[in-house]
C-alpha positions, 0 to 999 in steps of 0.5 A: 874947281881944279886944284893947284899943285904943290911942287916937291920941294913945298911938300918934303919939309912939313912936320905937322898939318897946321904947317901945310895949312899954313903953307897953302894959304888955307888960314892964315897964321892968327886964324890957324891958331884959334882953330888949333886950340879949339881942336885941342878944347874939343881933344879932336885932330886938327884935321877932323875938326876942321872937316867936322866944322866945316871950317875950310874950303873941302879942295882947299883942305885937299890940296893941304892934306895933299901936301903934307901926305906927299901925293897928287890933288886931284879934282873930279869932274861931275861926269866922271864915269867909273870903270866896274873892272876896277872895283875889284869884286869890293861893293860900292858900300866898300868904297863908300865907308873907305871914301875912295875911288879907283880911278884908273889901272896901269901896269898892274898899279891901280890909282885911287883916289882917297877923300881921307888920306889920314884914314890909316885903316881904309888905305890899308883896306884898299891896297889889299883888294887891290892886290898890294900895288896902289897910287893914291892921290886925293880928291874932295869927299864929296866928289868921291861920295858923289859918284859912288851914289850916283853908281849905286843907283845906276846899279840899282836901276839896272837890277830888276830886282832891286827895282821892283823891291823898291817899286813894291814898297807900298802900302796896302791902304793906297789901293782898294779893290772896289767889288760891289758889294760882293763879299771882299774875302772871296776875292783874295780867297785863294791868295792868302798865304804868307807866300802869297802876300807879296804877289798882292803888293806886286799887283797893288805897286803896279797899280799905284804906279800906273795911276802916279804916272798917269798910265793908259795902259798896263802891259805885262807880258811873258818873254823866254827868260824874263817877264817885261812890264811896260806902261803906255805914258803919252802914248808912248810905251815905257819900259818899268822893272818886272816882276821875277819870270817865277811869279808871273803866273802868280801875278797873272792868276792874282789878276785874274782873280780880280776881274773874276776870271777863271784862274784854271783857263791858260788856254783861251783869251779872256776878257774882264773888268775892276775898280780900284780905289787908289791915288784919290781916285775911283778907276776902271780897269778893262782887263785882256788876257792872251795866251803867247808861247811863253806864257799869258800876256796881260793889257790892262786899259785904265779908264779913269772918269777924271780925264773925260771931258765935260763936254765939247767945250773942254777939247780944245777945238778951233773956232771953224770946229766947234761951231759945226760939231755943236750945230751937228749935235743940236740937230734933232736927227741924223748921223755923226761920224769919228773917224781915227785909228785904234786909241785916237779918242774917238770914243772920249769924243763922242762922250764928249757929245754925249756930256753935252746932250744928256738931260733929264729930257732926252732918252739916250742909249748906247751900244758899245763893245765894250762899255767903256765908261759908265756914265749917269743917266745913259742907258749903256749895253754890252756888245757879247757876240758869243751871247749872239749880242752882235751891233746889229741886234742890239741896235734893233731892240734899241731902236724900241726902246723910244730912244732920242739919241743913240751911239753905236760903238763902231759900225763894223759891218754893212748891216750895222751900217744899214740899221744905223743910217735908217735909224737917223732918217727915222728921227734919231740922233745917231752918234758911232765911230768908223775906220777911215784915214780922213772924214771924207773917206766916210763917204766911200767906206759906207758906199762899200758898206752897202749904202745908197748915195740918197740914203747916207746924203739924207742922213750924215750930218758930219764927218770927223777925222782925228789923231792924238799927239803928245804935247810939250812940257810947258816946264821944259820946251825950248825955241828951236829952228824950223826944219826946212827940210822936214817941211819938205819932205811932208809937203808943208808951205814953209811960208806960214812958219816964216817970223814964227817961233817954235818949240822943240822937246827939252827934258825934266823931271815933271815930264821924265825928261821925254820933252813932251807931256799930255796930249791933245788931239788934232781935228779935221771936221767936215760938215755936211752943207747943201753943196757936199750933200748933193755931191754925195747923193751923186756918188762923188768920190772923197777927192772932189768932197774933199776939195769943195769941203776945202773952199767951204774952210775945212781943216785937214788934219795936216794943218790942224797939226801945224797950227798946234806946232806954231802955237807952241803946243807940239813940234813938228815932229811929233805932229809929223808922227800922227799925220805925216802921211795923211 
């Protein structure tokens, strides 16, 4: 509300309060007079009993109180930015309990503006911080108050400190360490002292916080000056305040202690794992431990069984996917690929399957590196190469243990790949994960591996290929327009996207005003059929797969993308950060 002015002559002549009420039209003279005598019932100023009963307009009783103190109303807009010069060195609990605002400095003359004009000892308090020399106007009280908060907690989240204290106020009780069964005072053995103390809660408000925002990673590493926490929300890394730079190696050495690691060892990188009970929920923490210049870097992946799939069903493929990826893993033997860069989901996938085909019937046994989620009724090993448990020789010993259907972590080398692929043409189920940019550079990827044509023909059964994307907030996203020239420069037909629309990224609370909540993945699934099989007993390279896979109703991972962003799922820009160049 802008407030009107009351001109000079109007605001010389007042001798009391009630007449400048009157005058403004704030009550009229039957309804002033009622308010006068309970004031006097109530033995309060006029003034303060108005306010106190919220009897009046709050800009209405500023333009009166105005008037009659002679100054300027003044309303304040909700974007209001304060100057922190003009503070003059006062904190904003200063400003706050004197329920003033310093708006502006000129000529030495410094313009404040008061929500209580009849606060005698506050004005007083003010010209003396501002050095004797003030012109005041008035201004609503809760405009004023308004934004002092809003600067106070600006401050705050700008002050590590006072950010990691608020951070830290959590109860011991919401996290648990889980230590199977070893005996819990030893883990907190050599963390016991008073000094101590708050490094415990430090790393148990980390903890807590990172399961609240439903964190996959926790990154706590060591700069010159400073420490710096970060979590990886959506895929995305968010910077948090951080504990001070002198308790970084206290906070190291706590999570050391956890992972039952050796706390004295700053030299060489490490390698563990906890539970924690926290949130409501049972979770395992992998921890990597890296000694940089300024100290040792800590990454903590949150793996939390809650956000596995049950099974294929649950991952939200299309239709053309499904179907193969069920066919593929019904086959009694063969090999299945998942293709994708680090942190794409394959290993979610491949559990995925696993969900699917694990009954009390079958025997399935894994060999990962390192073991990512425990899983009933699975026969899980842990990769260690420095205890000579490479791929290779654990997949060897595996292949007697009578296996049904086997998973190998990540085929790295040719001699995994070897014992893999003859272990799908001897009758096993083989499921593993590879590093290429798409499911028909499976193909080529094993040829280097040192795979003959006839043998990967008789053995693959499907390829895959995926990213993950960060999907809309449904609370926030808004129609948007199609960029044409986005389309362009990806080499996207415009044409499906004609009389579609489409969303963008908007902002609110549920998704920390980022736009984009959860995420899903994008899918490129190329089944092996007769036709493909025999182009790749020949030797074939990816491009002519690729266009006969094509003709048979595969779907790149370009368009997977595109079909998300005309369903409403994604943007075109965060569908363009994952396969903008595939």
């Amino acid at each position: 509300m802008t407030l009107t002015r009351v001109n000079k002559t109007q605001r010389t002549h007042f001798g009391s309060f009630a007449e400048a009420l009157l005058q403004c039209k704030v009550l009229d003279a039957e309804q002033l007079k009622t308010v006068v005598e309970q004031a006097a019932e109530a033995k309060l100023p006029l003034e303060r009993f108005l306010l106190g009963k919220n009897l009046v307009d709050p800009a209405a009783f500023t333009l009166a109180a105005a008037a009659y103190f002679d100054m300027s109303p003044i309303s304040l807009p909700d974007n209001f930015i304060v100057n922190p010069d003009l503070l003059g060195g006062k904190s904003l609990e200063f400003w706050t309990k004197a329920k003033a605002l310093p708006l502006a400095k000129l000529a030495g003359r410094m313009t404040v503006a008061f929500a209580d004009p009849f606060d005698l000892p506050a004005h007083e308090e003010v010209s003396r911080a501002a050095g004797g020399r003030i012109w005041a106007c008035v201004a609503p009280e809760r405009q004023i108050l308004d934004i002092l908060k809003r600067l106070k907690t600006q401050q705050d989240a700008n002050n590590p400190a006072l950010a990691m204290e608020a951070v830290m106020k959590v109860d011991d009780a919401e996290m648990e360490l889980m230590t199977d069964g070893k005996d819990d005072g030893a883990i907190d053995a050599s963390l016991t002292s008073e000094e101590d103390a708050p490094v415990i809660r430090m790393v148990n408000s980390i903890m807590v916080e990172a399961l609240k925002t439903k964190a996959s990673d926790i990154h706590f590493e060591a700069l010159e000056k400073s420490s710096r926490l970060r979590y990886r929300i959506d895929g995305e890394l968010v910077e948090r305040p951080a504990p001070p730079k002198s308790l970084h190696n206290a906070v190291v050495s706590r999570l050391k202690i956890m992972s039952a690691l050796d706390i004295a060892e700053r030299r060489k990188p490490q390698d563990g794992r906890f539970k924690i009970k926290a949130v409501g929920k049972e979770v395992d923490v992998r921890v990597s431990i890296l000694p940089t210049v300024h100290g040792e870097k800590v990454v903590m992946r949150i793996l939390d069984k809650a956000n596995l799939a049950p099974g294929l069903a649950s991952l939200g493929l299309d239709e053309y996917a499904y179907k193969a990826m069920k066919f593929a893993i019904d086959q009694p033997h063969g090999i299945i690929l998942v293709t994708g860069p680090t942190g794409s989901g394959k290993t979610t996938t491949l559990y995925s399957c696993l969900q699917d085909l694990n009954t009390p019937n079958v025997n399935i046994v894994t060999a990962e590196d390192p073991v990512e989620y425990e899983l009933a009724g699975v026969n899980q090993c842990h990769v260690n190469n420095a205890q000579g448990l490479t791929f290779a020789g654990i997949l060897r010993s595996v292949l007697r243990q009578d296996p049904d259907i086997v998973l190998v972590g990540e085929i790295r080398d040719g001699e995994t790949a070897d014992i893999a692929v003859k272990a799908a043409l001897t009758g096993h189920l083989v499921l593993s994960t590879l590093h290429t940019n798409d499911a028909c550079g499976v193909v080529a990827r094993l040829f280097d591996m040192g795979i003959q044509p006839f043998m990967l023909a008789s053995s693959l059964i499907l390829a895959q290929a995926q990213r993950l994307f960060r999907k809309l907030c449904p609370f926030c996203k808004k129609p948007v327009e199609i960029n044409a020239e986005l389309l362009e420069a990806n080499k996207v037909d415009p044409a499906p996207f004609e009389g579609v629309q489409i969303f963008g990224p908007g902002g609110c609370p549920k998704c920390r005003n980022t736009g984009y909540k959860g995420r899903g993945a994008f899918m490129e699934v190329l089944p092996v059929t007769p036709k493909l099989r025999a182009i790749i007993e020949k030797g074939g390279n990816a491009e002519v797969l690729k266009a006969l896979a094509l003709e048979e109703g595969m779907v790149t991972l370009k368009e997977a993308g595109m079909r998300k962003v005309r369903a409403g799922i994604t943007s075109l820009e965060a569908a363009f950060e994952v396969t903008g160049g595939e």
